[in-house]
N, C-alpha and C positions, 0 to 999 in steps of 0.2 A: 267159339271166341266171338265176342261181340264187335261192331266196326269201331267203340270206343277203344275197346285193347290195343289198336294200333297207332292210337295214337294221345299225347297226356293231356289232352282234354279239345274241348267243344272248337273252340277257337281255331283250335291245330289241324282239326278233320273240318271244318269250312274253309279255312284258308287255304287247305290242298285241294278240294273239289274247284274251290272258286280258280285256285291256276288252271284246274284242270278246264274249266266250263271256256275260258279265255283264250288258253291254247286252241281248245277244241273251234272256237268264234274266229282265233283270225286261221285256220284253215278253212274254213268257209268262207272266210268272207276272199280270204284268197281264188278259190274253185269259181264263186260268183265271179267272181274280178276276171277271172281265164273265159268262162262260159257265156259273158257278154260281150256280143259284138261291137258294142258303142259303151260309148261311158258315160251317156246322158242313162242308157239303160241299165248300168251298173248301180247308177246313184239311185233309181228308181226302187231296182230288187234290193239295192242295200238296206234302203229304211224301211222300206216294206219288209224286209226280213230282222231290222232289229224291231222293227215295234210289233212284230208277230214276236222275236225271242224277249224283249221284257215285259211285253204281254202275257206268256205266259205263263209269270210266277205270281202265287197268291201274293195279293197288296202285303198279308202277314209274315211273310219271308222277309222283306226289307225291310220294314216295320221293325222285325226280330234282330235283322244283320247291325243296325243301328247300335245292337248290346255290343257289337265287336268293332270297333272303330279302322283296326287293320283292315278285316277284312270287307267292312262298309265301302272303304275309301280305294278299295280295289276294284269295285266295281266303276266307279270314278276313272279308272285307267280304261278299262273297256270303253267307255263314252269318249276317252279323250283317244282311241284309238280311231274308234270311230270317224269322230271329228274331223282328226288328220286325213284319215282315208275318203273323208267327204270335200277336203280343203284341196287333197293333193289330185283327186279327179275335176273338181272343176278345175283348175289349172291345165288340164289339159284338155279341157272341155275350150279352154278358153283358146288357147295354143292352135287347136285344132279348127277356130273358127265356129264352133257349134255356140259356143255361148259370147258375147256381146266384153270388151279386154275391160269395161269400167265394172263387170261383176266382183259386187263384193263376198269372196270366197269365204271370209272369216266370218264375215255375220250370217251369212248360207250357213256353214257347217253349224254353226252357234244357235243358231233355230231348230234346225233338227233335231241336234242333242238335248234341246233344250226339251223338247216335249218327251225327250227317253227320260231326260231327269225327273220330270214331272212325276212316269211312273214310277221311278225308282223312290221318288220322294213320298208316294202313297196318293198323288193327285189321279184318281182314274176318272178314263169314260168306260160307257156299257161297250162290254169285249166282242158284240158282235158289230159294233160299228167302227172301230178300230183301222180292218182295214181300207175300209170306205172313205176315212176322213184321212189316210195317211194317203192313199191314192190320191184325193183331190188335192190334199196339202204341196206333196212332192211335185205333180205335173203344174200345177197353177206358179209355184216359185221355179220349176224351172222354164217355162213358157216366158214369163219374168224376164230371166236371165238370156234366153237363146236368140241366136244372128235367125235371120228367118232360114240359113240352113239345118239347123237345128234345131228348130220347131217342126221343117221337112221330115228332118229324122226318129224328131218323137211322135212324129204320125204315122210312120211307117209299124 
C-alpha cells in the first residue's frame, strides 16, 4: 500500500505530517524550556534551535507548500507559537530582573520570527553560516535588552 492510500490526496497526507512536525516542535521546545536554567538561555537555544529546524528544509518544500494554502498558513501557527513563547519568556526575563521593564517584548519576538519567515518565504543565507549569525543576532538583541544582572548571567 502506497503512503497515498491512506489518505485522499496530497494535501490531507501534508496536513497530518505538518500536525504531526508541530506537536512534535512544541515538545521540544517544551524539554528546552525544562532543560534550561535561565530563560535568557532558553531564548538563546530557542532560535538557535528554530533557525537550525527551518534551516533545514529545501528552500523547494515551502516554495511547494505555497500550492496548499491550509497547510502553508500552518506553518504560520508554528512561528506564531514561537513568537509567544519568545514574548512570554522575556516577560519573565523582565519579571526576574535579567532584562531592563522598558524591553519591548513584541517587537523582540517580531524580529526573530521574522527572520524564520524569511526562510520559510524562500529568502536564504549560505546554511553554513546560519548558526553563526543567529548566535551573534540573538546575544547582541539580548545584551540590548538585559539589567547588567543579566548580561552577568549571559556570561556565565
Amino acid at each position: 500500500m502506497c503512503v497515498y492510500g491512506a489518505f485522499p490526496d496530497k494535501e490531507a497526507l501534508l496536513w497530518e505530517c505538518i500536525q504531526s512536525e508541530i506537536k512534535r516542535e512544541e515538545e521540544v521546545i517544551e524539554r528546552l524550556r525544562l532543560r534550561m536554567g535561565s530563560p535568557l538561555k532558553f531564548i538563546i537555544k530557542l532560535y538557535s534551535h528554530s533557525m537550525r529546524y527551518f534551516g533545514s528544509f529545501h528552500v523547494s518544500f515551502f516554495r511547494d507548500l505555497r500550492r496548499y494554502p491550509r497547510c502553508h498558513a500552518e506553518l504560520n501557527r508554528l512561528i506564531a507559537i514561537l513568537r509567544m513563547k519568545y514574548n512570554e519568556t522575556l516577560g519573565v526575563c523582565i519579571r526576574k530582573g535579567l532584562c531592563v521593564s522598558d524591553c519591548d517584548t513584541f517587537m523582540f519576538s517580531s524580529f526573530l520570527c521574522a527572520r524564520i519567515t524569511e526562510i520559510k518565504e524562500g529568502i536564504i543565507i549560505r546554511k553554513d553560516s546560519v548558526q553563526g549569525i543567529s548566535g551573534f543576532v540573538i546575544h547582541m538583541m539580548l545584551c540590548g535588552c538585559c539589567t547588567p544582572e543579566g548580561r552577568r548571567k549571559l556570561a556565565e
